[in-house]
C-alpha positions, 0 to 999 in steps of 0.5 A: 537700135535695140541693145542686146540687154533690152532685148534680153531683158524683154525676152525673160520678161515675156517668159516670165508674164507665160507662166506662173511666177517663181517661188523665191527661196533665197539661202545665204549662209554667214561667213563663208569665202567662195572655195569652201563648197565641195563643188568648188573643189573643197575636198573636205567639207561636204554640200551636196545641197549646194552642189545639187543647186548648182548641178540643177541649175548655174554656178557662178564662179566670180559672185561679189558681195557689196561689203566684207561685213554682214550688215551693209552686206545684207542690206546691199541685196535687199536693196540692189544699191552699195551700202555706201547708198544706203546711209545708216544701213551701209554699216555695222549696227546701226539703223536701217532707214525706212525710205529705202526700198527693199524687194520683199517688200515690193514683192509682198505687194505684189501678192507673194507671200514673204518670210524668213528664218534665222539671220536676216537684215543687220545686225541692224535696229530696224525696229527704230527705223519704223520697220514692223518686221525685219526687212527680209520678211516676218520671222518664222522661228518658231522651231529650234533644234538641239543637234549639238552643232552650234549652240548660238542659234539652235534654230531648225530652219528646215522645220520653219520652213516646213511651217511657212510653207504650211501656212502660204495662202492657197495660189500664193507664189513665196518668197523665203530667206533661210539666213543660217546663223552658220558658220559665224563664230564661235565654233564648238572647238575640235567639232570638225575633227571629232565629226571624222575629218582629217587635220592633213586633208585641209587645204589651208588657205596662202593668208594663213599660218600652216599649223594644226591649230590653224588646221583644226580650226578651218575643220570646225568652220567647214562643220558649220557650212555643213550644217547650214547644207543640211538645212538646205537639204531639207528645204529642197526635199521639201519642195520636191514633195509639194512638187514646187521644186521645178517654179522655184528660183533657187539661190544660194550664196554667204553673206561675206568671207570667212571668219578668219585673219585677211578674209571677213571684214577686209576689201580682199578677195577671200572678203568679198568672193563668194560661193553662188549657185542658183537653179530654177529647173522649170526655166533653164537647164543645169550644168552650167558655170557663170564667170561673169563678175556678178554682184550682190546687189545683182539679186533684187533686181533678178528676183523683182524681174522674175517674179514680173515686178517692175524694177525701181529706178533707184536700184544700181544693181542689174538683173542676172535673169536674162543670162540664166535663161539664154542657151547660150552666153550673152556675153559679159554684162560688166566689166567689174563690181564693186565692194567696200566698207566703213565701220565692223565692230567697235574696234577703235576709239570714238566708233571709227571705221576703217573706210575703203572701197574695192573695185574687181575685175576677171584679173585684178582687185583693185583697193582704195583706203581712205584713211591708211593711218587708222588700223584694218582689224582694229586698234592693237591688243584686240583687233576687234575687226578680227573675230576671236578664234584659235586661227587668231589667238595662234597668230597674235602669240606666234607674230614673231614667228619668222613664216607667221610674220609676214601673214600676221602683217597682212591679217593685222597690219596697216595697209597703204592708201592704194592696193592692187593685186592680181588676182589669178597669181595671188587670190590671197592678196598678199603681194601688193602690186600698186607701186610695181612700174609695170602694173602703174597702167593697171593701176591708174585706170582702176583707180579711175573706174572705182573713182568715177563709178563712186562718184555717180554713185554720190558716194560721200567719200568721194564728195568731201562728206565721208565723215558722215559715216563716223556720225551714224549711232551704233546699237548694241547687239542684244536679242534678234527678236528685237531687231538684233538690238536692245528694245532702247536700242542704246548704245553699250558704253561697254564696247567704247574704247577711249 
């Protein structure tokens, strides 16, 4: 008998060989948690590029990335595989070997014509690795902007597109990454509120302190989200005037959560929920909401199959294509996603990581940390895994602070071997449920999913190599012209910590 899937999958592939294939523009911001979208609910920061993608086309309630930190992140949608299949490139800083396959690439075979502006793969040094470019595509950065918003990049993405577009090949379909550098610190301290918004309209999230500095900092953060939808805002115009809006396949979604305490770099849900809105106006129609648990290695393999690209066999991840061109639900196409983590920045002695891996599902998250001696943040007194900002500096001077306590505990204290959280009660995973009796079946049969998915994916922690991933070089974050790392790409003795 046929199944649903396979029906589904030749279904989308038939529409897809009917037609031209699909642009791909693929916008993913850095740093950005699931809520902070205006159609999410967010009150304060303003996206109506987003929302109109969304509007346009789907948007995905329950989106996972594969990793809390950019790096394995980035690298985990390029290749449809978790980074803990991925070796060097399943880290922070590190390589990004050449025999893993990534879908630009496949692409780019297959006549696309393919590049990218601002952040791609890594920070990574792909250079070293044999890459000629990096693995999102050859760089179009030739335009940079002085609008005052972030002084880190200064790129004008829209104009870069503008530019890439002009120089597609006639007949071509594309493929672009816009990778805004927004909104990753550092921030432009007090930009949000000078820019109108109010201190009391932000809704602060429950894993941080209620202050005006915690306050004015998410308004700086939500500045930044504003300027990477402004970017996006003129891309789609520009689409709408060469009239390739409705063959486009539009998708927009964060690299991983917000820069804050609890959130960026942490198996938690404000880590690894993002925000996800895709469209492709000629193939299905608007309005919808997804709640399916989707996950970021999902993308590879729903970009290869609309463009009709065979799908490698070594991909994990499954296409999403069939549930965006289906009338009606196809019904849940997984019952969880997985996420994890290993080494962020140099924020213990000897480039240790802090390894975990997450299993999610519509109710619960579900945490396994293998080595609960070490710290989640970092060693104290930097708290390296934490990126500096007021919202940390507050919490690090106010730790005695009997309503910070218990925050600052969360953000940077250690975390047992097992934690679980029900997530409809408590997305800000604040009360561990994983030695409450009445959640040990919950418990067990999580920890046994995440077990058995772990091990078919010969993840080295759960085959007695974890330690493997504490071997793997780290490079210093230098020029992103260079593969985001010095030319030598050697290590900077700067950041060792003994």
């Amino acid at each position: 008998m046929i199944s649903r899937r396979t029906f589904l999958g030749a279904s989308a592939a038939a529409a897809v060989a009917q037609s031209r294939r699909p642009n791909i523009l693929f916008a993913i911001a850095d740093d950005q948690s699931w809520t902070s979208t205006s159609a999410a609910g967010d009150r304060v920061v303003k996206t109506p590029a987003f929302d109109r993608v969304a509007r346009l086309g789907a948007l995905f309630s329950n989106a996972f990335s594969a990793s809390p930190g950019c790096a394995p992140s980035r690298a985990a949608i390029l290749t449809g595989r978790y980074p803990w299949q991925l070796e060097e490139a399943g880290t922070h800083a590190s390589l990004f070997p050449k025999k893993y396959t990534v879908y630009t690439d496949l692409l780019a075979s297959a006549g696309y014509f393919v590049g990218l502006t601002g952040k791609g793969a890594g920070p990574c040094n792909f250079k070293a690795s044999g890459w000629q470019h990096n693995p999102a595509g050859p760089a179009f950065d030739e335009k940079t902007a002085d609008d005052g918003d972030k002084a880190v990049s200064g790129n004008d993405y829209a104009a870069n597109f503008a530019e890439f577009l002009k120089r597609r090949p006639e007949g071509k379909p594309f493929c672009f990454w816009y990778g805004g550098h927004e909104p990753h610190r550092p921030y432009n301290v007090g930009s949000g509120a000078a820019s109108g918004k109010k201190l009391p309209d932000v809704q602060v999230p429950p894993f941080l302190p209620d202050s005006p500095e915690v306050r004015s900092d998410l308004l700086d953060y939500y500045h930044e989200i504003e300027r990477f939808d402004r970017h996006l805002g003129r891309m789609l115009k520009a689409l709408d005037d060469a009239g390739e809006l409705s063959n486009t396949l539009v998708v927009v979604t964060a690299d991983n959560g917000m820069s804050f305490p609890h959130a960026k770099a942490q198996v938690t849900e404000y880590g690894i929920h993002m925000p996800l809105a895709v469209c492709w106006t000629g193939k299905f129609k608007g309005g919808r909401t997804i709640g399916d648990v989707t996950s970021f290695i999902d993308f590879a393999p729903t970009f290869l199959e609309a463009a009709g690209v065979r799908i490698p066999a070594a991909v994990t991840g499954r296409s999403f294509l069939p549930t965006l061109l289906s009338d009606r639900p196809a019904g849940a196409r997984r019952t969880y996603v997985q996420a994890g983590r290993e080494r962020h920045s140099h924020a213990r002695p000897d480039n240790l990581g802090y390894p975990s891996r997450g299993l999610r599902t519509q109710d619960y998250l579900y945490i396994r940390n293998f080595k609960p001696e070490r710290w989640p943040a970092g060693d104290p007194g930097k708290f390296y895994d934490i990126d500096n900002g007021p919202t940390k500096t507050f919490m690090m001077a106010h730790r005695d602070d009997l309503a910070v306590r218990p925050l600052f505990e969360a953000g940077f204290g250690k975390h047992p071997e097992e934690e679980l959280y029900d997530i409809r009660r408590d997305p800000g995973c604040l009360k561990n449920l994983a030695a409450a009796p009445a959640q040990a079946a919950v418990k067990s049969k999580l920890r046994a999913d995440l077990e058995a998915a772990l091990i078919a994916q010969k993840d080295p922690r759960m085959l007695g190599a974890g330690d493997v991933f504490e071997s793997y070089p780290r490079h210093s974050p230098m020029h992103e012209d260079l593969g985001g790392f010095a030319a030598s790409g050697a290590y900077n003795p700067a950041f060792q910590r003994k």
